[in-house]
C-alpha positions in Angstrom: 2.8 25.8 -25.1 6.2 24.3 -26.3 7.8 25.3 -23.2 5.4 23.3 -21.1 5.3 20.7 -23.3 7.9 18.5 -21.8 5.7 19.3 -18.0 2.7 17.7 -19.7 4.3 14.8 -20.9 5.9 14.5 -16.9 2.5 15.4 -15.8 1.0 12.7 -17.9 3.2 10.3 -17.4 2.5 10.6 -13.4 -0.9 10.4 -14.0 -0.3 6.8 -16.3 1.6 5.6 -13.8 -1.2 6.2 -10.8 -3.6 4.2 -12.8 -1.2 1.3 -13.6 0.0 1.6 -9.3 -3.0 1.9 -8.6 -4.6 -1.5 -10.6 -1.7 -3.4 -9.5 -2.7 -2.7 -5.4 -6.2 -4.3 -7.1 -4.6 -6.9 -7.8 -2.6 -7.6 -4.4 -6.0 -6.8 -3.0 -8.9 -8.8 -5.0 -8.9 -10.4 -8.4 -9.1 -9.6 -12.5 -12.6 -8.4 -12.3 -11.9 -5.8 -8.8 -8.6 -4.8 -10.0 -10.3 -4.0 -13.6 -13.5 -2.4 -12.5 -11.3 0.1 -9.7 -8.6 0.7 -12.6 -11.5 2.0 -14.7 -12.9 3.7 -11.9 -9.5 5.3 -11.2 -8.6 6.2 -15.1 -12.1 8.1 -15.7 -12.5 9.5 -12.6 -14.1 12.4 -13.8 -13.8 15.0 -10.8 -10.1 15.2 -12.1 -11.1 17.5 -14.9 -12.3 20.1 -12.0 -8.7 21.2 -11.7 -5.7 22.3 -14.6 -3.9 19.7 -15.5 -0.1 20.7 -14.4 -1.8 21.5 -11.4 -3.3 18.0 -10.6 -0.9 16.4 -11.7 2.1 17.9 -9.5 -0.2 18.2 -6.5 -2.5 15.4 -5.8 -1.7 12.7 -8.3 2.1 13.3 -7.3 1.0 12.7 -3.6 -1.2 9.7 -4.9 2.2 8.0 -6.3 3.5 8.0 -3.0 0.1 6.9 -1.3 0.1 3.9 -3.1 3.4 3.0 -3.4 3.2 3.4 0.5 0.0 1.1 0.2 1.6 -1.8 -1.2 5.0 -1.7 0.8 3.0 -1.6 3.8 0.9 -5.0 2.5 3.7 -6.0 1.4 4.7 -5.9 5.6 8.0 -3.2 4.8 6.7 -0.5 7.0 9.9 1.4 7.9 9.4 1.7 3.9 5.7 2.4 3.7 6.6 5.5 6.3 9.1 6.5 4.6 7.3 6.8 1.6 4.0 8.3 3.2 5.9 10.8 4.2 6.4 11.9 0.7 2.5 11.9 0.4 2.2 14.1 3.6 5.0 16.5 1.7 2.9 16.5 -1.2 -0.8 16.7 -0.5 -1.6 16.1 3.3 -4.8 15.3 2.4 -4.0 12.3 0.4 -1.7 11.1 3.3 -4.8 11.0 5.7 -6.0 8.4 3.7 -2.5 6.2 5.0 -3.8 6.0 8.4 -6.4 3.7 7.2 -4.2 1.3 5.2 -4.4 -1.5 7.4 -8.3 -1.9 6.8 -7.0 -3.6 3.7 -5.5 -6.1 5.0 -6.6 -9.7 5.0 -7.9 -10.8 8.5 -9.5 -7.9 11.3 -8.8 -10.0 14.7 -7.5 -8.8 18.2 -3.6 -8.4 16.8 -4.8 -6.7 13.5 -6.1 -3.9 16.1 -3.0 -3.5 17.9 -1.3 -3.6 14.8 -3.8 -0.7 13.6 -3.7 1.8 16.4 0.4 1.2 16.5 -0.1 2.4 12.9 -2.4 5.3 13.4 -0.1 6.3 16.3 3.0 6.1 14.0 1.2 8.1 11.6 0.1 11.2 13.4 3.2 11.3 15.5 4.9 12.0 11.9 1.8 14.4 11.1 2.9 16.3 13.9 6.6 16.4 13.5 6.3 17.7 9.8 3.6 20.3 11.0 6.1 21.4 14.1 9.4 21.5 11.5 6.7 23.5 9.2 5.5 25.7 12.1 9.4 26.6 13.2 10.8 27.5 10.2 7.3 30.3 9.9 5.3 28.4 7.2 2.7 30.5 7.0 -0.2 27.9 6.6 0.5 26.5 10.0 1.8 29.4 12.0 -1.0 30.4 14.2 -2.6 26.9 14.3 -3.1 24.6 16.7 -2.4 20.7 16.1 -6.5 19.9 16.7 -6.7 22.8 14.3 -4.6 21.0 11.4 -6.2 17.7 12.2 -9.7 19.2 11.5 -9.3 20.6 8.6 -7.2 17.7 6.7 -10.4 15.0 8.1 -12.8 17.8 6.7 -11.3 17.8 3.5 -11.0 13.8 3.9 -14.5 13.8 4.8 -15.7 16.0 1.6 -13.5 14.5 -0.9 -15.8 11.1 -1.2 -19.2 13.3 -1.4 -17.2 15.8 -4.5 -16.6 12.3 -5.9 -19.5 11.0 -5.9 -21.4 13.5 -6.8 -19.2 14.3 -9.9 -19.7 10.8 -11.2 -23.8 11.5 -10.6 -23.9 14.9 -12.1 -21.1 14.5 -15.1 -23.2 11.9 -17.3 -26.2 14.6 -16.9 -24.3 17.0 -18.7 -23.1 14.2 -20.7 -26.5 13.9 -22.2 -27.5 17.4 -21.9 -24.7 18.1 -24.4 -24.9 15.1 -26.5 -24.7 15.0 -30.7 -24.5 13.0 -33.1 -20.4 12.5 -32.9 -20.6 12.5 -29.1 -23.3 10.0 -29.2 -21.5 7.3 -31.5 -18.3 7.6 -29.2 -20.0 7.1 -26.8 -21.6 3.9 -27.9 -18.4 2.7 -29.3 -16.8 3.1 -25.7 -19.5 1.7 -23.7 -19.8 -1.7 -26.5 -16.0 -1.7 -25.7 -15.9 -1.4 -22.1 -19.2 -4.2 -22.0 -17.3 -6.2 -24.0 -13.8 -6.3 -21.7 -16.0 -5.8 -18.3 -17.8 -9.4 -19.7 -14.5 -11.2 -20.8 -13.0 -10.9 -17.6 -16.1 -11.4 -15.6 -16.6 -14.5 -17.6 -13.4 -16.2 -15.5 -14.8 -15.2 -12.2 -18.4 -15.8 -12.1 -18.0 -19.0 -10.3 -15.6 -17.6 -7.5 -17.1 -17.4 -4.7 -14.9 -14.8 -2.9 -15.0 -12.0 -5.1 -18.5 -10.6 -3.7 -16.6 -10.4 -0.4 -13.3 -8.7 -1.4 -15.7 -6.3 -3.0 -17.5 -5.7 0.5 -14.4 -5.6 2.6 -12.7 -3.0 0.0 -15.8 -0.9 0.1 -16.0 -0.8 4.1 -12.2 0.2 3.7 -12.7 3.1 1.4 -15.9 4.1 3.2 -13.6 4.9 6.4 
């Protein structure tokens, strides 16, 4: 365990990082109360804990980083940067850099340019899709050798499609074993976190019960991570 100590702490430390990214596109996004309640979300997501640690951490959540990063430099309208960076999500985990092609449902106003504007995007993006799986296919990668590009495409939008449902279904199922194996220790932490997590959910709601636009930045980033 020493020896793998200091890829824990990396692997850690990617993770930390994800959740802080990942608040901070809240933020740009919505306002306190979104940004806190997806953090949360994000920091307990409890299908994580399907998978070892070193494992998740170097795969998915490393492809994550570059997801979001991506995410905000392409709100922040540096796209010859957000591509650059996606593509480090697509090296990573192509699942995860699926989820790119979508980023401009997040932005503020849907109107005849924002369409353009998304299927230059979606174009952009599986025109790289297909130049990393071509470089891949050349040099005899064997995950791609044999398959067609409708073949790739399928199974990275199956996996895209199942991901959401394993989600969601983890965050059904894991409080019923929760409960099935609660105690007494279990039990009190449990009540400490929730008081706790009450308490900080009501403080910042407190400052934003009166604005009027948080209900629909919640809707429009729902419809986004729907698709």
């Amino acid at each position: 365990m020493g020896v793998l100590l200091p890829a824990y702490w990396l692997a850690y430390s990617i993770v930390a990082m994800n959740c802080v990214l990942f608040y901070i596109l809240l933020l740009k996004l919505g306002d306190g109360l979104v940004a806190l309640v997806g953090g949360l979300a994000y920091a307990l997501f409890s299908a994580a804990t399907t998978q070892a640690f070193l494992y998740h951490a170097f795969g998915l959540q490393q492809a994550l980083t570059f997801l979001i990063l991506a995410t905000l430099a392409h709100l922040s309208k540096r796209r010859v940067l957000a591509y650059v960076l996606s593509l480090g999500a697509l090296l990573s985990y192509e699942t995860a850099y699926l989820v790119f092609l979508g980023v401009p449902l997040l932005e503020q106003e849907w109107n005849k340019s924002w369409t353009k504007r998304l299927a230059f995007h979606v174009a952009i993006g599986l025109a790289i899709l297909g130049i990393v799986a071509g470089v891949r296919a050349t040099v005899g990668e064997e995950r791609v050798l044999g398959l067609t590009a409708t073949d790739l495409l399928e199974v990275s939008f199956i996996h895209t499609l199942e991901g959401p449902l394993v989600a969601l279904g983890s965050y059904l199922l894991q409080p019923v074993q929760a409960v099935l194996a609660l105690d007494l220790e279990i039990g009190l932490v449990s009540l400490v976190s929730f008081l706790a997590f009450w308490a900080g959910l009501s403080w910042v709601g407190s400052f934003h019960q009166h604005n009027p636009g948080v209900r629909s930045k919640l809707v429009r980033l729902l419809i986004a991570g729907l698709v």
